[in-house]
N, CA and C of each residue as an Amber inpcrd file, in Angstrom:
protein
   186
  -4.0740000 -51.5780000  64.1940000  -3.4670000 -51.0540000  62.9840000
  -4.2850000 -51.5090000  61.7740000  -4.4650000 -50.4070000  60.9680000
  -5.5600000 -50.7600000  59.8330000  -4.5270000 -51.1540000  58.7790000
  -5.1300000 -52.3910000  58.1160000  -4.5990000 -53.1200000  56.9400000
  -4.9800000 -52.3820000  55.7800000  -3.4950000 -51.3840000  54.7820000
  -4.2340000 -50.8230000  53.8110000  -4.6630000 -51.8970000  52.4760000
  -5.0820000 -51.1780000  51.9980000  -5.6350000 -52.2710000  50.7910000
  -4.4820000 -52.0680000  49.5060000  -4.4040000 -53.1080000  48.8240000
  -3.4650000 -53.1030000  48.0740000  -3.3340000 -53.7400000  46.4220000
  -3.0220000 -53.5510000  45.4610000  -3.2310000 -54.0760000  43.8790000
  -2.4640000 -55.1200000  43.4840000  -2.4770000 -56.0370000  43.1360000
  -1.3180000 -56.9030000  42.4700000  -1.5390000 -56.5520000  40.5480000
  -0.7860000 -55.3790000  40.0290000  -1.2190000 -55.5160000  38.7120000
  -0.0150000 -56.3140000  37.7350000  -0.2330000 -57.0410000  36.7310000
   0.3430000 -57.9590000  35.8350000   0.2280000 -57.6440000  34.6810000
   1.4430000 -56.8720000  33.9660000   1.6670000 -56.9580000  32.4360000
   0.9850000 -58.5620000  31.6900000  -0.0680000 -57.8400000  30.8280000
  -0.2130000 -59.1140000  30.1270000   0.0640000 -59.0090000  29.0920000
   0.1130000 -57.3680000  28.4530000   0.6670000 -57.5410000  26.6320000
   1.4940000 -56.7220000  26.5510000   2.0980000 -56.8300000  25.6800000
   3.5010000 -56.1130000  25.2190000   2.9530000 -55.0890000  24.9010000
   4.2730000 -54.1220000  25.3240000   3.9410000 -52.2760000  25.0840000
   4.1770000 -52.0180000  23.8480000   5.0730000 -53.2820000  22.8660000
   5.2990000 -52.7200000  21.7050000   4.7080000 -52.0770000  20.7160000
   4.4560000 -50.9090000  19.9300000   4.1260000 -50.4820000  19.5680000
   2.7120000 -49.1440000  20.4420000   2.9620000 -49.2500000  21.6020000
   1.8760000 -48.6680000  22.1060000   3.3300000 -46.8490000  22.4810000
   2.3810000 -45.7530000  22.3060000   2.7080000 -44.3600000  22.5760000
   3.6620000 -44.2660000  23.8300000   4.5170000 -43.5820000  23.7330000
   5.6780000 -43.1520000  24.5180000   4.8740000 -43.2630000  26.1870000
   4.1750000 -42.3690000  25.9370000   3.3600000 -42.0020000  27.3620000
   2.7910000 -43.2070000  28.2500000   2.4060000 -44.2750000  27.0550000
   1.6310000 -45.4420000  27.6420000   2.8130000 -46.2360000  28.0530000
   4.2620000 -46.3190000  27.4020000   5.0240000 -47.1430000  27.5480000
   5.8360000 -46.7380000  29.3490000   5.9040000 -45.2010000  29.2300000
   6.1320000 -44.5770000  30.5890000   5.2780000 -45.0540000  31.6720000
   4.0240000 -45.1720000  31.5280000   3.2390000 -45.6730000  32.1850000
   3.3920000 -46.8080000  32.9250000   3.4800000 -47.5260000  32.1140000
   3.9860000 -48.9780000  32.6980000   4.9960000 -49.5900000  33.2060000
   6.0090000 -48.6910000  32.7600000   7.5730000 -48.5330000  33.1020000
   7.1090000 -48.1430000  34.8290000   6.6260000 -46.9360000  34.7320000
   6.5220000 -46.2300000  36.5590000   5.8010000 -47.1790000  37.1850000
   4.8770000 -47.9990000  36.5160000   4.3000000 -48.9640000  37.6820000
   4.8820000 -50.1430000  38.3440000   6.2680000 -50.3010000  37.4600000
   7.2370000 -51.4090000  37.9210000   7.4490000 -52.5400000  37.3320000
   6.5140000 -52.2720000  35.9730000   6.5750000 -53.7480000  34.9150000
   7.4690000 -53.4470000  33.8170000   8.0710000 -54.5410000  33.6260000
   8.9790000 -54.4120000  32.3560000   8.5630000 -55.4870000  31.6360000
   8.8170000 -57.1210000  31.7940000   8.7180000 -57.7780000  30.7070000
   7.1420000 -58.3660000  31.1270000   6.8850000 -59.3700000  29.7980000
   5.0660000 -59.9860000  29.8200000   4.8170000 -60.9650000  31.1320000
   3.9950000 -61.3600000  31.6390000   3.5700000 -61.7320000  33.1700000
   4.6690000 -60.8750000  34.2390000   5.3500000 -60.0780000  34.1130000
   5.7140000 -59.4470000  35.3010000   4.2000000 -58.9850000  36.2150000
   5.0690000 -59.0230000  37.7720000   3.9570000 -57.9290000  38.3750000
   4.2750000 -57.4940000  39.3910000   3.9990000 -56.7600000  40.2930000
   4.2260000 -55.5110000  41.2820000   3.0840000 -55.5200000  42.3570000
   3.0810000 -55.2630000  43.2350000   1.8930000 -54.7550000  44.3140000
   2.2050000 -53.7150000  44.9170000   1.0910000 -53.1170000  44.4890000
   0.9610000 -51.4190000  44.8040000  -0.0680000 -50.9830000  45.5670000
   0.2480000 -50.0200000  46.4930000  -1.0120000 -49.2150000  47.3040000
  -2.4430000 -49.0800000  46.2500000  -3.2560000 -48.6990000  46.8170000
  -4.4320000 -48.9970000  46.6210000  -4.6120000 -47.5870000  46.6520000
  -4.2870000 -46.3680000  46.0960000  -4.8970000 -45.2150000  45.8100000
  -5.3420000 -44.3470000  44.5120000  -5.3820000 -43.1750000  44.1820000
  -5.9680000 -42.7240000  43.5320000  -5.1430000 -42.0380000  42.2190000
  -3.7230000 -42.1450000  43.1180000  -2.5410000 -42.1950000  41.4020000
  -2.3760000 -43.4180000  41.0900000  -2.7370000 -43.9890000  41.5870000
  -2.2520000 -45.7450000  40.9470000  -3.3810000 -46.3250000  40.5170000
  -4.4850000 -46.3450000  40.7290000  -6.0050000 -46.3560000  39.6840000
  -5.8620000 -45.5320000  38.5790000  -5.3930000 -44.2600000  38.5220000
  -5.3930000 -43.5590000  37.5720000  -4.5110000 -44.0210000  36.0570000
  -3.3440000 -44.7290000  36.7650000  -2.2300000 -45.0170000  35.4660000
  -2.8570000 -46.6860000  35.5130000  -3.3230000 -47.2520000  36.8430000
  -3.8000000 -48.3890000  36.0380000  -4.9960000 -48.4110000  34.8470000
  -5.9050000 -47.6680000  35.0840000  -6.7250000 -47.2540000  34.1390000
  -6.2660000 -46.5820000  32.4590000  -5.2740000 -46.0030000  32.5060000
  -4.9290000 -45.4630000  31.6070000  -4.4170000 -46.2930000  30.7520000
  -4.0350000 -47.7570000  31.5150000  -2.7100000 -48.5980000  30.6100000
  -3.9620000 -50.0670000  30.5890000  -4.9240000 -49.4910000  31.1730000
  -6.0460000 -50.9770000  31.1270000  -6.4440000 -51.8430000  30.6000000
  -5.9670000 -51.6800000  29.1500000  -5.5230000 -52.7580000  27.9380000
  -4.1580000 -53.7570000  27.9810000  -3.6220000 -53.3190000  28.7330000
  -1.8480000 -53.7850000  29.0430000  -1.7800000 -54.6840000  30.1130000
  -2.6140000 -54.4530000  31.2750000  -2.4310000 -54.7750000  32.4470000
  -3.6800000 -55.8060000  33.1300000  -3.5450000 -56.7970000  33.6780000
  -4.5980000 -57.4920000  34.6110000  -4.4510000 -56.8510000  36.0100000
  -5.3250000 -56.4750000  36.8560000  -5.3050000 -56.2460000  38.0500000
  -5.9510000 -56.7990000  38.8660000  -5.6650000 -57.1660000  40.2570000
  -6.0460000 -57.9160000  41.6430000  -5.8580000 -57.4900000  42.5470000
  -7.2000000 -57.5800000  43.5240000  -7.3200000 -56.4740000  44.9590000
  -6.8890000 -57.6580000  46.1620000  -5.9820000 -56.9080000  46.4730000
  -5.2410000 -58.1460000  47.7380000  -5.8140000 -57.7420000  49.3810000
């Protein structure tokens, strides 16, 4: 059984003041408050919004 690969990403700054869309963003990835974090599949919608919010977020390949 193949081990998929996987993200640990971590709110590091507050959404305050950042655009509706960016705040959605981060909301769908599973972070709400500052050092929260989540581990997420390792694909190509979840690079996409991590990238988008890439000022907001630290990420780590597990």
């Amino acid at each position: 059984m193949a081990k998929t690969k996987q993200l640990k990403v971590t709110l590091i700054r507050s959404t305050i003041g950042q655009k509706p869309d960016k705040v959605a963003t981060v909301r769908s990835l599973g972070l709400k408050k500052i050092s929260s974090s989540n581990v997420l599949p390792d694909d190509a919608c979840i690079r996409g919004m991590v990238a988008s919010v890439s000022h907001l977020v630290k990420v780590e390949e597990i």
